[in-house]
C-alpha positions as CSV (number, residue, x, y, z in Angstrom):
1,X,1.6,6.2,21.4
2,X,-1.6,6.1,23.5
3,X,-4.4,7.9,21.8
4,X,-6.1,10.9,24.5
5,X,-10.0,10.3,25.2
6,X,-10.5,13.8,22.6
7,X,-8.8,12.2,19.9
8,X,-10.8,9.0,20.2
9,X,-14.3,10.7,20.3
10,X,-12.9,12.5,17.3
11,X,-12.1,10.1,15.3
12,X,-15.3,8.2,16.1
13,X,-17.4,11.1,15.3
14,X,-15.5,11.0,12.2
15,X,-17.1,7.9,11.4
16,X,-20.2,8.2,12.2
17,X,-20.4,11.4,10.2
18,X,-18.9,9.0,7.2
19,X,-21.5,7.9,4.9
20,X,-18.9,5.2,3.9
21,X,-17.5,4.5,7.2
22,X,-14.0,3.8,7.6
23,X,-13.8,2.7,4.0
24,X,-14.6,6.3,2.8
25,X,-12.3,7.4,5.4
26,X,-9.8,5.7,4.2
27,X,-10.6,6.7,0.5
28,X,-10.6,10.2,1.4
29,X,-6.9,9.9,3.1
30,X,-8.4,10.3,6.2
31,X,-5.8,8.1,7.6
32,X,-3.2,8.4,5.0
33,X,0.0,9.5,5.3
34,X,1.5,13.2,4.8
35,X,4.2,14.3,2.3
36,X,7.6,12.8,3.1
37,X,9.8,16.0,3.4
38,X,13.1,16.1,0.6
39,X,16.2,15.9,2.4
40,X,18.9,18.1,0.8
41,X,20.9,16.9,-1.3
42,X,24.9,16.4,-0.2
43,X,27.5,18.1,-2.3
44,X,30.3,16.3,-3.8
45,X,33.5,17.7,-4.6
46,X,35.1,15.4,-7.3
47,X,38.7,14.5,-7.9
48,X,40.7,16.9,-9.7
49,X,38.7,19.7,-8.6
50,X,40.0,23.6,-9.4
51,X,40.6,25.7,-6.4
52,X,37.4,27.6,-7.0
53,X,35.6,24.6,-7.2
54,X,36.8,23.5,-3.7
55,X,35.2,27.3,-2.8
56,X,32.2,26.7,-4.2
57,X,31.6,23.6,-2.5
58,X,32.6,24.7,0.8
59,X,29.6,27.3,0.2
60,X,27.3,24.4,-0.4
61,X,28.3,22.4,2.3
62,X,27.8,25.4,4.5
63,X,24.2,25.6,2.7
64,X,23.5,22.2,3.3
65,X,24.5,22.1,6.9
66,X,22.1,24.7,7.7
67,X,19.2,22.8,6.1
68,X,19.7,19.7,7.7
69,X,18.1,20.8,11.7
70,X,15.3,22.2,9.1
71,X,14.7,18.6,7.8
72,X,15.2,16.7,10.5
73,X,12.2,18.9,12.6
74,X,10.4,17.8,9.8
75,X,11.0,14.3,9.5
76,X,10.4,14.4,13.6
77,X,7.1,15.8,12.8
78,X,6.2,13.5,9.7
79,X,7.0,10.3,12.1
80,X,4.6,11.7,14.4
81,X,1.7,12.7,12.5
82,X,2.0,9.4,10.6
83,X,2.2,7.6,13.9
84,X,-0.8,9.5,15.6
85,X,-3.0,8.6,11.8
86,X,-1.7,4.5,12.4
87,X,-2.5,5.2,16.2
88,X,-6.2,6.4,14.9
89,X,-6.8,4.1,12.2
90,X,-6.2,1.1,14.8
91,X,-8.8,2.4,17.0
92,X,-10.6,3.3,14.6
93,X,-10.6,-0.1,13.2
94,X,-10.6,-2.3,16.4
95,X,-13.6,-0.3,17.5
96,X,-15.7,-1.4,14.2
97,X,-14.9,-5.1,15.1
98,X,-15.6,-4.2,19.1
99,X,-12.2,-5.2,19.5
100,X,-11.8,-2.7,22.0
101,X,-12.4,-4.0,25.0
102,X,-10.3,-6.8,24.8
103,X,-7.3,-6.8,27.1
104,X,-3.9,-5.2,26.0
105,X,-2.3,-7.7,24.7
106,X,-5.0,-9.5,22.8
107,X,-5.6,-5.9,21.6
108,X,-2.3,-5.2,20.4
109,X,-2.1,-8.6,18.7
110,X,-5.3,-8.9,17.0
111,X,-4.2,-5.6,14.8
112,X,-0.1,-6.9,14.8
113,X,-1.9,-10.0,12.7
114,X,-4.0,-8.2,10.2
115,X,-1.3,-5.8,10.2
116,X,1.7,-8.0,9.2
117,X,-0.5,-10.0,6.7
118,X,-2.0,-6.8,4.6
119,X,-0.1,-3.2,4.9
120,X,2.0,-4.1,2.1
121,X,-1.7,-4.3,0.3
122,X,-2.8,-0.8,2.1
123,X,-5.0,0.0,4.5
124,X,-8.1,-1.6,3.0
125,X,-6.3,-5.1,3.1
126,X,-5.7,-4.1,7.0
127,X,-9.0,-3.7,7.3
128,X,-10.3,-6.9,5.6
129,X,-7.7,-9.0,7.4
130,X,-8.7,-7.6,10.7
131,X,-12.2,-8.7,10.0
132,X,-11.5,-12.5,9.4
133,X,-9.0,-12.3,12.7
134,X,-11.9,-10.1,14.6
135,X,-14.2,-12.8,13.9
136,X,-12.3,-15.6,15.2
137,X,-11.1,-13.9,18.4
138,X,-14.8,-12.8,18.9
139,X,-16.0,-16.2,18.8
140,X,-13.1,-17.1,21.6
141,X,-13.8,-14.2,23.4
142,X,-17.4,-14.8,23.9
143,X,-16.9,-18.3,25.0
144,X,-14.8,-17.7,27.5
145,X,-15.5,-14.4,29.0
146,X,-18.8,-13.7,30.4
147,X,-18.1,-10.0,30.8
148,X,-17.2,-9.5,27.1
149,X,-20.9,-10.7,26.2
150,X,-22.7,-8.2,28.5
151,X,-20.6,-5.2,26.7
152,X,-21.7,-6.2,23.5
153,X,-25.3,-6.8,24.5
154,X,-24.8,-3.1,26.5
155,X,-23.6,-1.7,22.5
């Protein structure tokens, strides 16, 4: 999901507003994810059932069919609000470290890393990881890339 040119002045606004930067952000659940919605529970008919049993659940299968498009337009929109907040908090994040203006795939890899190594820690741990791997790759980066050192003068 590519991020539109609004939504990344947005969010950088955001954080300049911030007094705590993306740490408060993140604090405030700025980049946190929204309620999961409850899927409707499936009715069982059980073995041995009376004949007005059978009726009943027949009315809450009905029931329950009818809910279901209703949850799954909001698990679509769940997966793409939490995906547009990751989406933002990567920017957000790669644009603290002025990580970028590296090319795509450095990009992409640089946040895969801190990623895989803290999420499970939440998105502070993200963040911290992403500093130790920002460091490294700017140290690379600048060695090797002339251009790269006249952005960050230009910052």
């Amino acid at each position: 999901m590519e991020l539109s040119k609004a939504e990344k002045d947005k969010v950088l606004l955001d954080i300049w507003e911030s007094r705590d930067g993306i740490y408060g952000m993140i604090k405030n659940g700025y980049f946190g994810n929204d309620e999961k919605p409850v899927k409707p529970n499936k009715p069982r008919l059980h073995t041995g059932h009376t004949s007005s049993q059978a009726l009943d659940y027949a009315e809450e299968f009905v029931a329950y069919e009818q809910k279901l498009p209703d949850y799954e337009a909001a698990m679509r929109k769940y997966r793409k609000n939490n995906a547009l907040k990751h989406e933002l908090f990567k920017f957000a994040a790669m644009w603290e470290y002025d990580l970028c203006k590296l090319k795509n795939p450095a990009y992409d890899k640089c946040f895969s890393l801190a990623w895989d190594r803290g999420h499970s820690y939440g998105l502070y741990e993200v963040y911290n990881c992403l500093a130790d791997i920002a460091d490294l790759t700017l140290t690379i980066v600048k060695q090797y890339d002339p251009e790269f050192n006249v952005y960050l003068k230009l910052k």
